[in-house]
TISELO-387526 format. One line per 10 residues: their letters; for each residue x, y, z of C-alpha. Coordinates in steps of 0.2 Angstrom, whole numbers, m for minus. Layout:
N
A = X:Y:Z; ...
This chain:
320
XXXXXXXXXX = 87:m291:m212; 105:m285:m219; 119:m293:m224; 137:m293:m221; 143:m283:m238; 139:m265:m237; 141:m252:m252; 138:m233:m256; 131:m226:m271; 140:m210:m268
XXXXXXXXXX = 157:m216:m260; 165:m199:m263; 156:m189:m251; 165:m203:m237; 181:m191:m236; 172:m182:m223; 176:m198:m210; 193:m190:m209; 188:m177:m199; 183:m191:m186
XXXXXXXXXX = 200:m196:m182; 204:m176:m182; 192:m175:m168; 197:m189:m158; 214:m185:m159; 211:m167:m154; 201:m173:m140; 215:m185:m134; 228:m174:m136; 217:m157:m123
XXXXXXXXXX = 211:m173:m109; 232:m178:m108; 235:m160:m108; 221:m157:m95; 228:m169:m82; 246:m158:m83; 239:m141:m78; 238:m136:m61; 222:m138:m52; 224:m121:m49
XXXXXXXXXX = 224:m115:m67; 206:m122:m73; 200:m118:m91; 181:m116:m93; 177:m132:m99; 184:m138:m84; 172:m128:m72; 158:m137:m82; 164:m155:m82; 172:m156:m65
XXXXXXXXXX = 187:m170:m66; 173:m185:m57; 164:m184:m71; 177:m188:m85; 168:m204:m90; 152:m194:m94; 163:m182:m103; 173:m197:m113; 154:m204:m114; 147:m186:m122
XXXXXXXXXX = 162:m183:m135; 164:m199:m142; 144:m201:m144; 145:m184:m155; 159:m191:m165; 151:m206:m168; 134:m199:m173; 145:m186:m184; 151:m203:m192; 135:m212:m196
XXXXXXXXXX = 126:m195:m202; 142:m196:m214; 138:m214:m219; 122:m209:m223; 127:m194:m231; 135:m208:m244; 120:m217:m247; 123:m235:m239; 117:m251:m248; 119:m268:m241
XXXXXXXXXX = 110:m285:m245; 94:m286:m238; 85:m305:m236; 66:m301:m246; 54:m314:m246; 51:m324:m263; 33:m322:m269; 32:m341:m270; 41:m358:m267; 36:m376:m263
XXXXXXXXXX = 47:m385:m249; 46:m403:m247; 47:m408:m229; 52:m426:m227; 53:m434:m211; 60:m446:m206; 47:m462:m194; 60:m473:m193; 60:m484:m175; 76:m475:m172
XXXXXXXXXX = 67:m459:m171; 62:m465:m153; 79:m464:m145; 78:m452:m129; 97:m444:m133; 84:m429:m139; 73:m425:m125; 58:m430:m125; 65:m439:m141; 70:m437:m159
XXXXXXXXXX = 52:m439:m167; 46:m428:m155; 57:m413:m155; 58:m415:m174; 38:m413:m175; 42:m397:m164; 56:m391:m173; 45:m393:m191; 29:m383:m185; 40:m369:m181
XXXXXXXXXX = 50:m371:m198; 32:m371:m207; 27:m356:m199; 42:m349:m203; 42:m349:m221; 32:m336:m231; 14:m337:m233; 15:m339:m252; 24:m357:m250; 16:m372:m254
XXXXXXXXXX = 23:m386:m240; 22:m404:m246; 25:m417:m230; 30:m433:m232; 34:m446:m219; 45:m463:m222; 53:m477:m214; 53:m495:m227; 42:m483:m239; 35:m467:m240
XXXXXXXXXX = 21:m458:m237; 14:m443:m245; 3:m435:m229; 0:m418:m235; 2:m413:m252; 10:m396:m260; m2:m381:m252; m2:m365:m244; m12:m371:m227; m1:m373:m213
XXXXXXXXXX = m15:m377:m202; m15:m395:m212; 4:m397:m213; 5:m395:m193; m11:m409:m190; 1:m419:m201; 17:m416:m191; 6:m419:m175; 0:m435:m182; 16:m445:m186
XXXXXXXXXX = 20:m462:m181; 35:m474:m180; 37:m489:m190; 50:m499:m194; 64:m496:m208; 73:m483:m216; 70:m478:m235; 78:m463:m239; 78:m465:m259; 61:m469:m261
XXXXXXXXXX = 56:m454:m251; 66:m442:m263; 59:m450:m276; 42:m447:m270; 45:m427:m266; 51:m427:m284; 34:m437:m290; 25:m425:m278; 31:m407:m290; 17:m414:m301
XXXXXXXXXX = 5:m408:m287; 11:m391:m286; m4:m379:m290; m2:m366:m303; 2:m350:m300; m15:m339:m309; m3:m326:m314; 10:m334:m318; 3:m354:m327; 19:m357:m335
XXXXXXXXXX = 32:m350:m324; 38:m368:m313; 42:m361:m293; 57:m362:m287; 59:m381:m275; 68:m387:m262; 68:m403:m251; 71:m403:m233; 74:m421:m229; 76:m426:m209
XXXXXXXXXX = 85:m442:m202; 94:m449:m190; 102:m463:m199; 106:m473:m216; 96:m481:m230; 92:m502:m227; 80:m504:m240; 73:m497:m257; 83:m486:m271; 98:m479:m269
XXXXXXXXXX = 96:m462:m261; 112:m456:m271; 103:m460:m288; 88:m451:m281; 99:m434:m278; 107:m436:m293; 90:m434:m301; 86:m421:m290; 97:m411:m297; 94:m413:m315
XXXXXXXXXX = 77:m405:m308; 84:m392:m300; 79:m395:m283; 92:m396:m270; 92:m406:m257; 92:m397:m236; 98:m414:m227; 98:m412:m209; 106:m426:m197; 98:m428:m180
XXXXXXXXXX = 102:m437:m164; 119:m440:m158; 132:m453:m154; 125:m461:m141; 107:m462:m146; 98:m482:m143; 82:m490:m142; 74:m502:m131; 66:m517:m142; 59:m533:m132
XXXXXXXXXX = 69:m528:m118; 87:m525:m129; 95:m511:m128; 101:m507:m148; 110:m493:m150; 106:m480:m165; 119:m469:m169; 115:m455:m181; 122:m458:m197; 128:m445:m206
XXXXXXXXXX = 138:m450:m223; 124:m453:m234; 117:m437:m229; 129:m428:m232; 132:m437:m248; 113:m432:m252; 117:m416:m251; 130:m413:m260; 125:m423:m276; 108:m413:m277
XXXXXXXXXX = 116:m397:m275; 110:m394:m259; 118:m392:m240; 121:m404:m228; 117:m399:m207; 119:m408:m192; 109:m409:m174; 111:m416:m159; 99:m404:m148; 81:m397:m150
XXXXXXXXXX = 88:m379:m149; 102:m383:m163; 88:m391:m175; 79:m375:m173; 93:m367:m178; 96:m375:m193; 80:m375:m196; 81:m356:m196; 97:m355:m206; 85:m367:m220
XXXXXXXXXX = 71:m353:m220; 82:m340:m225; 91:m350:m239; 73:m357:m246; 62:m345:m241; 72:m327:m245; 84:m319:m259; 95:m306:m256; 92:m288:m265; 105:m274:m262
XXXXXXXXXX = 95:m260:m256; 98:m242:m249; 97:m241:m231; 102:m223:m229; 86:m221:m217; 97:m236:m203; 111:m226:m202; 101:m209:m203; 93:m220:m187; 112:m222:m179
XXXXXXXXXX = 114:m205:m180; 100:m199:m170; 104:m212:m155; 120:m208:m152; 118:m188:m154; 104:m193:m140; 117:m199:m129; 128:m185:m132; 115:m174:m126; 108:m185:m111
XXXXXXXXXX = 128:m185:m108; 130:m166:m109; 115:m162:m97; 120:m173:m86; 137:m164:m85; 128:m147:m83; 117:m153:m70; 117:m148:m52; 110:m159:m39; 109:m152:m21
């Protein structure tokens, strides 16, 4: 996976790209001239490329050129940032139980597409991660602790169930409590991984310690928090035949994110969760290593001097 920034560890060598513009121009310059002549007075290249086949020909030319320009490219020795797995992390996945997690604004609703969402983020994340999950609603629950086996974390995720209140800082706290858990790394005793929360809900704290205190402790221990609000405006419940509206809540989650050092997202959809979701894995999961990739555009250049050629036989072809 590459990154936006691209650099070349021999950047001289790139004063060949002028001759592309040189080419274009030249070949701009005989096609204008071309539609002047007489149809009478027909050069050779003309015989081979008849004038109903000119978009083959623009097709041809401009594939060369372009494969002249990524074999130049490569000529420089392109690097760019490419996204390497860490060797090992720990991710606490905090999940939200809360009665509001049963609104049907996210189909089949919130809980539900959540426990989706996570299995796909688990298995998303490099094997060498230990994934922590904890569930809470008034207080937390630590179901899994820090491992490398996603087959438990994903009977965990399977086998959540709602209950009633919201307890956001107590559930930080206990992800922080759970780094004690972490196994050792054989090779490396007394080398702490790298740790992140990932913290899903869909509203705001009504009970327990303040979640701001608890992100402000998180990141004295250097563990950012991932917050990710889910459902949408017009989310409710149905509770002894009332309808109560449940809102998502976004203020103190983003609030959690910021303090600890982490990123605040938002969802409203099972595909943008997954997205999200997806962003998160790249962020927790992968660091970005500048890296030659001569060999990509090396790659470029052989597909478009392919065209060229399919482009030229088809010019010279003659069909009865």
């Amino acid at each position: 996976m590459i990154g936006q920034e691209l650099g070349f560890l021999a950047p001289q060598r790139l004063w060949v790209l002028i001759v592309v513009p040189v080419l274009l121009a030249v070949y701009i310059v005989w096609s204008l001239s071309r539609r002047s002549r007489a149809s009478g007075d027909r050069s050779s290249l003309e015989v081979l490329f008849p004038k109903r086949k000119a978009w083959k020909r623009h097709v041809a030319v401009l594939a060369a050129i372009a494969s002249l320009a990524s074999l130049t490219l490569a000529w420089a020795m392109p690097n760019g940032n490419v996204y390497v797995p860490r060797e090992r992390a720990t991710v606490f996945l905090v999940i939200d139980v809360s009665l509001s997690m049963a609104a049907t604004d996210v189909q089949p609703n919130r809980l539900e597409a959540a426990q989706e969402a996570a299995k796909e983020f688990v298995g998303e994340l490099p094997d060498g991660f230990n994934v922590c999950l904890i569930s809470f609603a008034g207080a937390p629950s630590v179901l899994v602790p820090p491992t490398t086996d996603r087959y438990q974390v994903n009977s965990a995720i399977d086998g959540l169930k709602l209950a009633q209140s919201t307890n956001i800082g107590d559930a930080i706290y206990s992800a922080l409590d759970s780094v004690a858990l972490i196994p050792e790394d054989p090779d490396h005793p007394n080398d702490p991984a790298p740790a992140a929360i990932v913290l899903i809900s869909d509203g705001e704290s009504n009970t327990g310690k303040s979640s701001r205190t608890a992100a402000t402790d998180s990141k004295q221990m250097q563990i950012p928090i991932f917050t990710i609000a889910y459902g949408t405006a017009n989310g409710y419940i149905v509770d002894r035949g009332q309808r109560n509206p449940v809102p998502v809540n976004k203020t103190e989650l983003r609030a959690i994110a910021n303090l600890s050092g982490g990123k605040a997202y938002s969802a409203d959809s099972l595909s943008q969760l997954r997205e999200v979701y997806s962003g998160i894995s790249r962020s927790v999961g992968y660091d970005q290593e500048k890296k030659e990739i001569t060999i990509q555009f090396v790659g470029y250049a052989a597909a478009f001097g392919v065209i060229a050629l399919l482009g030229v036989m088809s010019l010279a072809a003659r069909w009865p």
